[in-house]
N, CA, C and O of each residue as an XYZ file, in Angstrom:
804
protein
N      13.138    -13.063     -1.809
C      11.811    -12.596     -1.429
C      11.408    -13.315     -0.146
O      11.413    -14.542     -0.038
N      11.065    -12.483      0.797
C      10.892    -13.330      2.067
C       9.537    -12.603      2.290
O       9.312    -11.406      2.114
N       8.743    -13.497      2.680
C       7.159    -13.454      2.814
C       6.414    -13.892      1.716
O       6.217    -13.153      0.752
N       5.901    -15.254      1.795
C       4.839    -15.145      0.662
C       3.411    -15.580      0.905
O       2.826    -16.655      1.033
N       3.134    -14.462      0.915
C       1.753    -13.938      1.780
C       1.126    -12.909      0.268
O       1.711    -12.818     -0.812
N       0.218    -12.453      0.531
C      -0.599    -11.423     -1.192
C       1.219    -10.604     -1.310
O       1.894    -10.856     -2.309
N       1.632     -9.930     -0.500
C       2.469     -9.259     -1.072
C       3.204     -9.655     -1.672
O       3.343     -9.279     -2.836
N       4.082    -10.708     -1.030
C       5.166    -11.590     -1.550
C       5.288    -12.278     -3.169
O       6.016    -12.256     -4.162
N       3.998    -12.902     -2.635
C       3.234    -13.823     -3.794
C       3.653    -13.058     -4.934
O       4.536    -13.359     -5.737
N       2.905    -12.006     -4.918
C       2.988    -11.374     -6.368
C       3.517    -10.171     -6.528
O       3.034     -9.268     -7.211
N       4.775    -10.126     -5.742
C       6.160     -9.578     -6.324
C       6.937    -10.757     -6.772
O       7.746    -10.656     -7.695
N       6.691    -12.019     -6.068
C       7.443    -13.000     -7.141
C       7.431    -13.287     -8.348
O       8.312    -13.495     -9.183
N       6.095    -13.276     -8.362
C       5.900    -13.381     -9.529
C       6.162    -12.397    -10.685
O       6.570    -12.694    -11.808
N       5.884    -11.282    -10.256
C       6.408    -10.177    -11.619
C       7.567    -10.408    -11.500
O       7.901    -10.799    -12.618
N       8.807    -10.433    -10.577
C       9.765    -10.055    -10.737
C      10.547    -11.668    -10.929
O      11.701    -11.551    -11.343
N      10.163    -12.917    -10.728
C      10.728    -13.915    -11.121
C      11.692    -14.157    -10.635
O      12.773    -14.123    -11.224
N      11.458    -14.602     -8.882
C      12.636    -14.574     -7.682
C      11.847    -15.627     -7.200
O      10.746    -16.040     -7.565
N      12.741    -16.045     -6.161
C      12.442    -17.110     -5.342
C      11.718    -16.526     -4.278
O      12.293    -15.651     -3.631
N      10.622    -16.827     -3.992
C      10.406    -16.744     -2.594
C       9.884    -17.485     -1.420
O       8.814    -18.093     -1.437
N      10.575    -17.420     -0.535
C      10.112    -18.282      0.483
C       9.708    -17.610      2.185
O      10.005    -16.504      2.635
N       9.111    -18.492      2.708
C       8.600    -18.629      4.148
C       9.677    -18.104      5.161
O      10.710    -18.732      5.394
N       9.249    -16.495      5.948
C      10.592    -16.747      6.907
C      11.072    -17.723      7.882
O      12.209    -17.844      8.338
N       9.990    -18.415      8.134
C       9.718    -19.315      9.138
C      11.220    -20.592      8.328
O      11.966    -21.194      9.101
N      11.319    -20.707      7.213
C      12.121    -21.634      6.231
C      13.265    -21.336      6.745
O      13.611    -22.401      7.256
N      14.494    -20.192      7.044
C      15.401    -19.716      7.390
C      15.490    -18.582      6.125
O      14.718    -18.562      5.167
N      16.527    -17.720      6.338
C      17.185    -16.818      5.559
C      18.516    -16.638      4.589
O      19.595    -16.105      4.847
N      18.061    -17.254      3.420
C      19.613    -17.333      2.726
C      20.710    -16.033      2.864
O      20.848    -15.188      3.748
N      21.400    -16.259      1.619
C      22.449    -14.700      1.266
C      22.093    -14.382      0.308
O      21.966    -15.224     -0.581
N      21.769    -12.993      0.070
C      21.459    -12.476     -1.189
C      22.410    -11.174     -1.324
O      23.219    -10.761     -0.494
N      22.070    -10.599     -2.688
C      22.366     -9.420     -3.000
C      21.634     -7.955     -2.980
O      21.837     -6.758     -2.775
N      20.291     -9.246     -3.464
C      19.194     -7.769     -2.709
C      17.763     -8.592     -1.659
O      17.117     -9.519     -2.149
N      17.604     -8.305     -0.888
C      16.351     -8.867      0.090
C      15.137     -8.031     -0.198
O      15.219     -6.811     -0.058
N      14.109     -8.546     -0.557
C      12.872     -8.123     -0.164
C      11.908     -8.581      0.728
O      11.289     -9.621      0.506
N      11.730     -7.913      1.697
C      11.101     -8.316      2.939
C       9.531     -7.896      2.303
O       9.403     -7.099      1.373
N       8.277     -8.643      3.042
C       6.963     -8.478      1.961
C       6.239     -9.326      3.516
O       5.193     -9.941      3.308
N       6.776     -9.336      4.944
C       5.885     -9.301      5.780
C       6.337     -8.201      6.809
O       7.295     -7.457      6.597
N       5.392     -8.158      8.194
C       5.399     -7.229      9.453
C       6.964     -7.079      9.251
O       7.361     -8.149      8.790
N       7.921     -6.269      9.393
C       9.098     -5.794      9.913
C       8.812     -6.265     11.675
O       7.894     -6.262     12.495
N      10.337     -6.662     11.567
C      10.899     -6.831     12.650
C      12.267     -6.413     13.194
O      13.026     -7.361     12.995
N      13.010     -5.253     13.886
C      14.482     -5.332     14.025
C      15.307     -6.773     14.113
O      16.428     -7.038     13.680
N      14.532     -7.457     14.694
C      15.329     -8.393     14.882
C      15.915     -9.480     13.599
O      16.915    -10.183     13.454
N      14.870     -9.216     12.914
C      14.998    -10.324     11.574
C      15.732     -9.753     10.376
O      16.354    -10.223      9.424
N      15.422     -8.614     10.789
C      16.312     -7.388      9.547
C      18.107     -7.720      9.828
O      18.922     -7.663      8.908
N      18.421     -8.010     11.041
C      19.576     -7.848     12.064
C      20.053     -9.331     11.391
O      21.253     -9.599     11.323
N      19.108    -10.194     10.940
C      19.906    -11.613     10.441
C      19.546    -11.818      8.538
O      19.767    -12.776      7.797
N      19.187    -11.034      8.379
C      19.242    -11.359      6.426
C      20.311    -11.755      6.090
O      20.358    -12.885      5.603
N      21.575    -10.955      6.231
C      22.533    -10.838      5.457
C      22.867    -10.524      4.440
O      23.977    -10.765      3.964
N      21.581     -9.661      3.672
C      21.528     -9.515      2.537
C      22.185     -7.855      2.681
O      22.159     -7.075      3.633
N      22.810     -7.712      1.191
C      23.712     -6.594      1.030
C      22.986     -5.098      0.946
O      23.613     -4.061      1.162
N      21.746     -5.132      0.643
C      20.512     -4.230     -0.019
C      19.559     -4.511      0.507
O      19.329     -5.502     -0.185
N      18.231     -4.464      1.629
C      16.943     -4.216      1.908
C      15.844     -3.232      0.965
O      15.557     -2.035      0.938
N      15.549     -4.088      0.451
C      14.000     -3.084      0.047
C      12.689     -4.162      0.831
O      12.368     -5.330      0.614
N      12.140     -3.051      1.868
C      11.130     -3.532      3.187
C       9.202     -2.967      1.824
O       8.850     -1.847      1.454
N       8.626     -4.169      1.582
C       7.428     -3.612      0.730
C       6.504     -3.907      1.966
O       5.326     -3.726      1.655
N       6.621     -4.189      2.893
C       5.656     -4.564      4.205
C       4.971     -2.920      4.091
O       5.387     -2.195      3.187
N       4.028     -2.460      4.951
C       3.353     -1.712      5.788
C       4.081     -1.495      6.972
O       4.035     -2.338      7.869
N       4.772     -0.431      7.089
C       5.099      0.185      8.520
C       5.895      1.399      9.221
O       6.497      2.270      8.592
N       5.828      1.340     10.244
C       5.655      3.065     10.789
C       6.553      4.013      9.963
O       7.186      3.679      8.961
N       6.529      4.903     10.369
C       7.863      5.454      9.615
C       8.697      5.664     10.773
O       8.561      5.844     11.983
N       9.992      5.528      9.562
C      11.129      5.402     10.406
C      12.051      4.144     10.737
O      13.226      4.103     11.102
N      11.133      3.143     10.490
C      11.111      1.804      9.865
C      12.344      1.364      9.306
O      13.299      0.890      9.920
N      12.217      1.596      7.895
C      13.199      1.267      7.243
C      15.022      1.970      7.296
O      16.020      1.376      6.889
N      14.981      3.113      7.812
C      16.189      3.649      8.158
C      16.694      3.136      9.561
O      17.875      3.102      9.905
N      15.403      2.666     10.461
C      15.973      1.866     11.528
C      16.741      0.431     11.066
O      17.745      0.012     11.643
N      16.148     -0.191     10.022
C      16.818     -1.630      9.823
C      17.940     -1.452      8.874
O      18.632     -2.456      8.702
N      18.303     -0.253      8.144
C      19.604     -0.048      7.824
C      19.425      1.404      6.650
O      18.596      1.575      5.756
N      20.768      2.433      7.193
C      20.533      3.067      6.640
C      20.696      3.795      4.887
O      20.544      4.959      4.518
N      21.108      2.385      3.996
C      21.000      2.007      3.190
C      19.738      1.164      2.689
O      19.914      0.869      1.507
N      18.845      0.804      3.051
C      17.626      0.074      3.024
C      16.888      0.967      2.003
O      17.027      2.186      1.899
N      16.015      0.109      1.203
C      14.784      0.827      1.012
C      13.633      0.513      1.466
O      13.425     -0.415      2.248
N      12.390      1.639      0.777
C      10.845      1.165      1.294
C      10.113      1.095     -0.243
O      10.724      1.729     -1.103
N       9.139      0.546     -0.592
C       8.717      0.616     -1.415
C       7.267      0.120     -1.614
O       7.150     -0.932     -2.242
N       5.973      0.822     -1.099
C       4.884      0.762     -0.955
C       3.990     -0.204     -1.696
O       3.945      0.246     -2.841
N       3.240     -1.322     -1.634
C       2.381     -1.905     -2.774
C       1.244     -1.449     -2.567
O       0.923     -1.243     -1.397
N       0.395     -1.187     -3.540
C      -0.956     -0.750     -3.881
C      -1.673     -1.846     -4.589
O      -0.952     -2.628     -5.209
N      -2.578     -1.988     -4.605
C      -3.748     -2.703     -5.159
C      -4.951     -3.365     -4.488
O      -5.359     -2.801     -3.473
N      -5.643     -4.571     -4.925
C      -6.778     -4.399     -4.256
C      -6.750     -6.144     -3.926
O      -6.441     -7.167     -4.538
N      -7.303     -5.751     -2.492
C      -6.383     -7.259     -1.873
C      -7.212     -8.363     -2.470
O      -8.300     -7.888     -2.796
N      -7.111    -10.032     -2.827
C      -5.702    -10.318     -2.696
C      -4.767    -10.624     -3.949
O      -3.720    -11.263     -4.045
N      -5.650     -9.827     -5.002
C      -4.970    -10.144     -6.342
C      -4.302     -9.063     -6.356
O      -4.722     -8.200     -7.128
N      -2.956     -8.712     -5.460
C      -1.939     -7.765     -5.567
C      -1.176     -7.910     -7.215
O      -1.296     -6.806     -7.747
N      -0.742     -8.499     -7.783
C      -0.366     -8.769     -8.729
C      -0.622     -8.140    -10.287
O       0.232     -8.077    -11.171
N      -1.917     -7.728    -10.370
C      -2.120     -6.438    -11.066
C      -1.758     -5.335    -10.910
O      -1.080     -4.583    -11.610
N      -2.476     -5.172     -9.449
C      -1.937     -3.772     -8.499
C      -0.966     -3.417     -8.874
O      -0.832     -2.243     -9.218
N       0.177     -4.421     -8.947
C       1.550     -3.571     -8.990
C       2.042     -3.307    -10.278
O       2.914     -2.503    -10.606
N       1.260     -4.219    -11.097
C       1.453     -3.696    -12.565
C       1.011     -2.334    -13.082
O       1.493     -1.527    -13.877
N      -0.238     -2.390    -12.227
C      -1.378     -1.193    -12.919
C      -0.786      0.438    -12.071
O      -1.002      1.581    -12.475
N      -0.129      0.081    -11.012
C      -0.013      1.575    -10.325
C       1.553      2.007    -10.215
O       2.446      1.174    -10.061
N       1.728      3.096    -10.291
C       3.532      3.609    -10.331
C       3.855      2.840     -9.035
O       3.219      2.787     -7.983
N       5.254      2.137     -9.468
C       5.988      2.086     -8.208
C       6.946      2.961     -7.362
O       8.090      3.298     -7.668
N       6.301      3.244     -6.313
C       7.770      4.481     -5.508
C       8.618      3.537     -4.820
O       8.248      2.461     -4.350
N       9.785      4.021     -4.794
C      10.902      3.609     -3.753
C      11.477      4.515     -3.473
O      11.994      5.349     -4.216
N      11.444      4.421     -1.572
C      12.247      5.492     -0.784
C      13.691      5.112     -0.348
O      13.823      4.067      0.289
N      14.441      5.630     -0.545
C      16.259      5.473      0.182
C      17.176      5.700     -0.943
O      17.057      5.521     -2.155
N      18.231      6.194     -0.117
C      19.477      6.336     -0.704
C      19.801      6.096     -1.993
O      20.003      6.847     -2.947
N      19.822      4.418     -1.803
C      20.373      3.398     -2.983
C      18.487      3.024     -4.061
O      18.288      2.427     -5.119
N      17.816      3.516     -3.387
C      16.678      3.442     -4.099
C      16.753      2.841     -6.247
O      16.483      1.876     -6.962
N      17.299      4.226     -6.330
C      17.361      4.057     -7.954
C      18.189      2.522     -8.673
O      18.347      2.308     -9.875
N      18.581      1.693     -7.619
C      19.535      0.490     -7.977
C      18.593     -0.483     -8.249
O      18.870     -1.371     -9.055
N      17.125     -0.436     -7.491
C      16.344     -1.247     -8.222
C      15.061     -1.174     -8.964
O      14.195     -2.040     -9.087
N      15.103     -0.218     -9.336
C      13.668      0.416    -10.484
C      14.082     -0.491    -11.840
O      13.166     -0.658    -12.645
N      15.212     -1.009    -12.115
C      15.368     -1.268    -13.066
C      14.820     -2.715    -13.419
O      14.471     -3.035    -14.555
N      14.775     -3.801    -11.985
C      13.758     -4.708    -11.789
C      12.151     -4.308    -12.441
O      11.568     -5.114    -13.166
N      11.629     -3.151    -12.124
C      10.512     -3.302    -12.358
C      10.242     -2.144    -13.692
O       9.180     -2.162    -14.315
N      11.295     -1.216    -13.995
C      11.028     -0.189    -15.586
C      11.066     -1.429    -16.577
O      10.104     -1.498    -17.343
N      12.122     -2.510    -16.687
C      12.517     -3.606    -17.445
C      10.672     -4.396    -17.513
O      10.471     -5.311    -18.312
N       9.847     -4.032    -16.859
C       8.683     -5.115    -16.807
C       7.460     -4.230    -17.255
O       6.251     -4.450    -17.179
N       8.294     -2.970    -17.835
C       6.909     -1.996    -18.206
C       6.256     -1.300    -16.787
O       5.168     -0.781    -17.037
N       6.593     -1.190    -15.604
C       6.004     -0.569    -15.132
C       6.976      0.648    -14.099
O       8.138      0.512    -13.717
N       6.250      1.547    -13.900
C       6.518      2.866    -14.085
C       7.158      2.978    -12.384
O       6.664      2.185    -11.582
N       8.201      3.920    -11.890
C       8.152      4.136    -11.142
C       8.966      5.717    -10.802
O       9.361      6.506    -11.661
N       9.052      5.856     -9.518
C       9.608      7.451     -8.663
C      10.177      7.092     -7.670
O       9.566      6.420     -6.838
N      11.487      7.439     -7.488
C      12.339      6.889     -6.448
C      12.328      8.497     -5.581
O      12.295      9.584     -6.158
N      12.357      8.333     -4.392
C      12.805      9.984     -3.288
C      14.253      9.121     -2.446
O      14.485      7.912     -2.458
N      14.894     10.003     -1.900
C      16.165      9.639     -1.070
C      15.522      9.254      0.553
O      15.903      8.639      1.549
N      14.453      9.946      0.160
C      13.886      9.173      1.830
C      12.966      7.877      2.242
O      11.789      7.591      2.020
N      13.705      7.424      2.726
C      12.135      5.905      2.802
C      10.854      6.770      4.037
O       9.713      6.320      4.149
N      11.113      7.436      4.466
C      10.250      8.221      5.219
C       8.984      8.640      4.073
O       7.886      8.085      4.106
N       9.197      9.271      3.482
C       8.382      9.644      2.339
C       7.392      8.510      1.657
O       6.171      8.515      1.498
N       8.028      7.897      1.444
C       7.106      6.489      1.010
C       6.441      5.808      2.075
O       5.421      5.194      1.760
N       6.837      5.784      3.386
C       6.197      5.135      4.476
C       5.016      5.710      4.812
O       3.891      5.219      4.901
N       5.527      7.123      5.035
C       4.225      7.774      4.821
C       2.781      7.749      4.165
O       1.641      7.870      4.612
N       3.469      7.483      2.583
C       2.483      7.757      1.435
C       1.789      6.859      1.790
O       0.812      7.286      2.405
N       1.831      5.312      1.660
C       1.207      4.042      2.001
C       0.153      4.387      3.410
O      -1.064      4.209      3.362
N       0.867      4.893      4.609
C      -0.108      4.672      5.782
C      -1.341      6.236      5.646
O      -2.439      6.282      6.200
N      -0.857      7.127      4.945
C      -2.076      7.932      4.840
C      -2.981      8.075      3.550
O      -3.937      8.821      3.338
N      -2.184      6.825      2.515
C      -3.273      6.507      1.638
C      -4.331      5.588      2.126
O      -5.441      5.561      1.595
N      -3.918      4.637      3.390
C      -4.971      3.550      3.959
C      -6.153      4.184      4.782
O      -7.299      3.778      4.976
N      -5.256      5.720      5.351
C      -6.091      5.800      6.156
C      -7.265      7.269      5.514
O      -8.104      7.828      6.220
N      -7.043      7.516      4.391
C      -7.502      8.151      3.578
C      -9.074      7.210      2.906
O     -10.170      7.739      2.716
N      -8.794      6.045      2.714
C      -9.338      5.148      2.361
C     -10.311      5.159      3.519
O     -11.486      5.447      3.289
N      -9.873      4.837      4.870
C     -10.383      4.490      6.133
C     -11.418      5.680      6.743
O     -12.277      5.242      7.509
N     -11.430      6.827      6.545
C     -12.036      7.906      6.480
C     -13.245      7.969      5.653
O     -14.391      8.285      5.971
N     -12.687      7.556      4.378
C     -13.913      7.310      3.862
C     -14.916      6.222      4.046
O     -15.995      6.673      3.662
N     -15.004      5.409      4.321
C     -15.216      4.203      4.648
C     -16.380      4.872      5.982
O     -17.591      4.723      6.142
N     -15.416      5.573      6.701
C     -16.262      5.878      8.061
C     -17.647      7.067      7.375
O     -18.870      6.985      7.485
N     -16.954      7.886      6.825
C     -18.232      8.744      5.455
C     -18.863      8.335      5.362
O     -19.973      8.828      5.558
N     -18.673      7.028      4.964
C     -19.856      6.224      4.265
C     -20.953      5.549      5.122
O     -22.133      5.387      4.811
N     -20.360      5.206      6.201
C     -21.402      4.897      7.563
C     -21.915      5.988      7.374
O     -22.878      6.271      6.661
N     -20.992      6.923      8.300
C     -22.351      7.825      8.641
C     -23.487      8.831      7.732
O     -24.181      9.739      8.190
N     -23.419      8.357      6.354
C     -24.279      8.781      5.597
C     -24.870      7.987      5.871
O     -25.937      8.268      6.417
N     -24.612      6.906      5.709
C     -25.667      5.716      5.656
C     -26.924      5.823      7.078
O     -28.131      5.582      7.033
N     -26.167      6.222      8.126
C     -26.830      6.517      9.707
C     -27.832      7.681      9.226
O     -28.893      7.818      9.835
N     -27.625      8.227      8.521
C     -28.510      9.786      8.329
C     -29.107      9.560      7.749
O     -30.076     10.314      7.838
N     -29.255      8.592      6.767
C     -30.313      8.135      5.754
C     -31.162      7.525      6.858
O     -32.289      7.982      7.047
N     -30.840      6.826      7.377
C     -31.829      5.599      8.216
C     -32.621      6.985      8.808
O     -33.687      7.528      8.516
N     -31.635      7.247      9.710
C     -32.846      8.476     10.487
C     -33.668      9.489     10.226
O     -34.562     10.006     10.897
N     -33.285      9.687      9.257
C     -34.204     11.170      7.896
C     -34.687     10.731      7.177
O     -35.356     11.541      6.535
N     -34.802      9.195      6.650
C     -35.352      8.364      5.630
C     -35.143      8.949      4.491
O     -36.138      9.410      3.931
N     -33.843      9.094      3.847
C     -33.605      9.679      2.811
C     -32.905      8.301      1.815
O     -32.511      7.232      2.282
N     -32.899      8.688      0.419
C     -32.674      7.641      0.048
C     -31.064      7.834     -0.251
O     -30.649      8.985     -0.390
N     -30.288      6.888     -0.338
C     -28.921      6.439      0.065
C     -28.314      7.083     -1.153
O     -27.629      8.058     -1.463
N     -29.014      5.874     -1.772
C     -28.255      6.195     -3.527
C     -28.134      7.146     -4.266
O     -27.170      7.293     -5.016
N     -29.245      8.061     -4.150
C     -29.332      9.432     -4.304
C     -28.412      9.839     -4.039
O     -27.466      9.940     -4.821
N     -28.404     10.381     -2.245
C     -27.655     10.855     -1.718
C     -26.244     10.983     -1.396
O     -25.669     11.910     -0.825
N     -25.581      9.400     -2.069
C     -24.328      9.405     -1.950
C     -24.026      8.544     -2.902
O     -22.848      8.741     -3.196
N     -24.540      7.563     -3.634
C     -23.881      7.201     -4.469
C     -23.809      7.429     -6.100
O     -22.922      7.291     -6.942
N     -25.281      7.876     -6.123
C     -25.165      8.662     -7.640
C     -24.550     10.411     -7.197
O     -23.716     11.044     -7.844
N     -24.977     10.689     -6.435
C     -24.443     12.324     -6.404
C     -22.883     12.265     -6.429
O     -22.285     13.168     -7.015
N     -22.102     11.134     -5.754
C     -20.871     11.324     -6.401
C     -20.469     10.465     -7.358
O     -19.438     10.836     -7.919
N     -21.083      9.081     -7.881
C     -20.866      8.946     -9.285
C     -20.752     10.139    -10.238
O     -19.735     10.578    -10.774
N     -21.999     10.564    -10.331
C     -22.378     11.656    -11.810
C     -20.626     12.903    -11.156
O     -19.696     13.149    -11.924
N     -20.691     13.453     -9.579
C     -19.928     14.017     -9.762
C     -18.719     14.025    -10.137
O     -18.070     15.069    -10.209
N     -18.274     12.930    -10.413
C     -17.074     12.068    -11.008
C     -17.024     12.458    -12.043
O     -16.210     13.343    -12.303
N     -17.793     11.995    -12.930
C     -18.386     11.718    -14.048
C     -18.666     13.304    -14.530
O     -18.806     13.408    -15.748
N     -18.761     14.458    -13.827
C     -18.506     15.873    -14.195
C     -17.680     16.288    -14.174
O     -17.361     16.940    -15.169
N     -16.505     16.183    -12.726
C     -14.992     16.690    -12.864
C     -14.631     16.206    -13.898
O     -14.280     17.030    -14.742
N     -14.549     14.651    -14.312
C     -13.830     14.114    -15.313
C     -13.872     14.859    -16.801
O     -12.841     15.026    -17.453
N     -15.127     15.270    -17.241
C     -15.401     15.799    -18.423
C     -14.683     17.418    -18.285
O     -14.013     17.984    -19.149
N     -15.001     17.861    -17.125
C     -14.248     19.497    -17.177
C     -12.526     19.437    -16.981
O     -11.829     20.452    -16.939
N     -11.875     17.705    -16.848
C     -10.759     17.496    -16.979
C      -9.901     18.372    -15.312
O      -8.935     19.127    -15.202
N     -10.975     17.696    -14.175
C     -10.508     18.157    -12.795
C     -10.739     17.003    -12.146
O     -11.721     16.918    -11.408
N      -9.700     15.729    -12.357
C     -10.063     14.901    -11.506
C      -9.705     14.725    -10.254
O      -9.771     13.826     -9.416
N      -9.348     15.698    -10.323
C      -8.351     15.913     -8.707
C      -9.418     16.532     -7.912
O      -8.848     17.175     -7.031
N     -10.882     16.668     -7.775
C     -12.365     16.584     -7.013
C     -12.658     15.447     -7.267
O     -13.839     15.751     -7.436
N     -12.652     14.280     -7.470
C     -13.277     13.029     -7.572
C     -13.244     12.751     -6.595
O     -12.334     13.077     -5.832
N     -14.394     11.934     -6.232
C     -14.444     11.022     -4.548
C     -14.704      9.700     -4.427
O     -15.505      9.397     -5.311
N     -14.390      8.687     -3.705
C     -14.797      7.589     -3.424
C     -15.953      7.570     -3.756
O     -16.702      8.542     -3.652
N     -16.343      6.226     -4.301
C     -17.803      5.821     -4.547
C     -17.691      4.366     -3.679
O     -17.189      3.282     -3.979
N     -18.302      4.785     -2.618
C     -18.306      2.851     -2.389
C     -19.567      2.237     -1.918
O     -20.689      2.731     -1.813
N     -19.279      1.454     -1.745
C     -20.776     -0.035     -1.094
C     -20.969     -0.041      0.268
O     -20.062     -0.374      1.030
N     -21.976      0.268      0.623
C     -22.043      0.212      2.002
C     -22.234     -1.343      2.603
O     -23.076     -2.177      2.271
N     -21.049     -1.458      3.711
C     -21.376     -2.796      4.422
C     -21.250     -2.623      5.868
O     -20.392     -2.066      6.553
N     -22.107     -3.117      6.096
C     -23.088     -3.268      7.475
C     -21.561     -3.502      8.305
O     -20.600     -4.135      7.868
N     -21.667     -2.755      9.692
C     -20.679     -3.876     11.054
C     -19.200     -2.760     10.739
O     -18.938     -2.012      9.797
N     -18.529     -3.067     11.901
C     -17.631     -2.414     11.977
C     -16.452     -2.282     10.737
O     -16.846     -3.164      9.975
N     -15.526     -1.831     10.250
C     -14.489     -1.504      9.197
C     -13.558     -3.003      9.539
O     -12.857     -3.429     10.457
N     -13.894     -3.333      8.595
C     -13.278     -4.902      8.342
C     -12.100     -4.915      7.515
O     -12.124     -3.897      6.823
N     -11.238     -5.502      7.313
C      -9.563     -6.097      6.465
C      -9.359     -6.063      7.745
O      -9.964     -5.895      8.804
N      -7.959     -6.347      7.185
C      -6.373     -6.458      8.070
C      -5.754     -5.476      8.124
O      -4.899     -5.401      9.007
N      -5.868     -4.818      7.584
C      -5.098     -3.419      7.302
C      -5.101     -1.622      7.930
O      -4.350     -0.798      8.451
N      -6.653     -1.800      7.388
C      -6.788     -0.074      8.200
C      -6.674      0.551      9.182
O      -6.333      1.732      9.236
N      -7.048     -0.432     10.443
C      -7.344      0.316     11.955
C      -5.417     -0.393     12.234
O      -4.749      0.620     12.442
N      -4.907     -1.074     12.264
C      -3.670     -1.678     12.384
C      -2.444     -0.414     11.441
O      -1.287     -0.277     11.836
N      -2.918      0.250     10.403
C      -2.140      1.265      9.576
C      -2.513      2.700     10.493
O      -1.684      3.395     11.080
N      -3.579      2.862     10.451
C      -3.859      3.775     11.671
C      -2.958      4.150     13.096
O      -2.671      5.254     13.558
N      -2.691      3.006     13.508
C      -1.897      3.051     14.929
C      -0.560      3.099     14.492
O       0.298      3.183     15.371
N      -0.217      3.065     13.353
C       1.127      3.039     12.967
C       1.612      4.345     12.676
O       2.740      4.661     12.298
N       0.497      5.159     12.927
C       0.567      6.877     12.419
C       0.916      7.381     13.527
O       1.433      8.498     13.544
N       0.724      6.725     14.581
C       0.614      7.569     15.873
C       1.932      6.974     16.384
O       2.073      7.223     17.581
N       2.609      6.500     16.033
C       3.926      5.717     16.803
C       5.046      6.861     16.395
O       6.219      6.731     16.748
């Protein structure tokens, strides 16, 4: 496991590997999991026999650092990744993909392998920016309230609570929408506007 940073951290931990600092050097393994930024260059010195890349990045990515590699997206809610990956299916994209689901079916949790790491690279950067969209929604309701003096909560946060809370009962949750908190100042993490530009590469 190389990176231990939220991702790293707690893939070590479910999966009960060593992980260390790339900055430390790079042993030999059998399988590598990379869990920071991709780099060609660092991919070029693993030595490891198998890549699965759980970082964030462009597509195209992972078939560039070998075309046996996999990708395999983490979800959850930063920085207690460690549920996340318990609580949500794991995908893995590539070839040799299906060689390591068995790391994580063996731990109870669920996953979907595709032959493409393209597919999964994908999924990750337009689930962030799916997220990121909304986020911007949510400003500019919030801007229309200020200027129409309408009230917020009404307008956006119970109207799509309860509407939640209606698809769910007619068993259509596939209309459900973000419910979120409005916070003041530009779209803050590490993640969104940085996953964004990774769409356009």
């Amino acid at each position: 496991m190389i990176g231990v940073v939220e991702v790293g951290t707690g893939l070590a931990e479910i999966l009960q590997c060593a992980g260390i600092d790339r900055s430390d050097g790079v042993p030999k393994a059998d399988i590598m999991h990379i869990c920071f930024p991709y780099s060609e260059q660092f991919a070029g010195a693993t030595g490891a026999s198998f890549i699965v890349i759980h970082s964030t990045v462009p597509i195209g990515t992972t078939s560039n650092c070998d075309e046996d590699a996999a990708h395999s997206s983490v979800r959850g809610k930063h920085p207690h990744l460690t549920e996340g990956i318990k609580a949500f299916v794991k995908f893995l994209g590539g070839k040799r993909a299906e060689e390591v689901t068995s790391h994580f079916s063996t731990l109870g949790i669920e996953t979907i392998t595709t032959k493409k790491p393209e597919n999964i690279e994908a999924m990750k950067l337009w689930g962030t920016e799916i997220y990121r969209e909304a986020i911007l929604l949510n400003k500019h309701i919030r801007q229309y309230r200020e200027k129409h003096e309408i009230d917020f909560d009404i307008a956006y946060t119970l109207a799509n609570k309860t509407c939640n809370d209606g698809y769910t009962k007619l068993e259509h949750s596939e209309f459900t929408k973000y419910v979120l908190r409005y916070v003041r100042g530009p779209i803050g993490g590490h993640c969104l506007e940085p996953n964004r530009l990774m769409l356009n590469q």
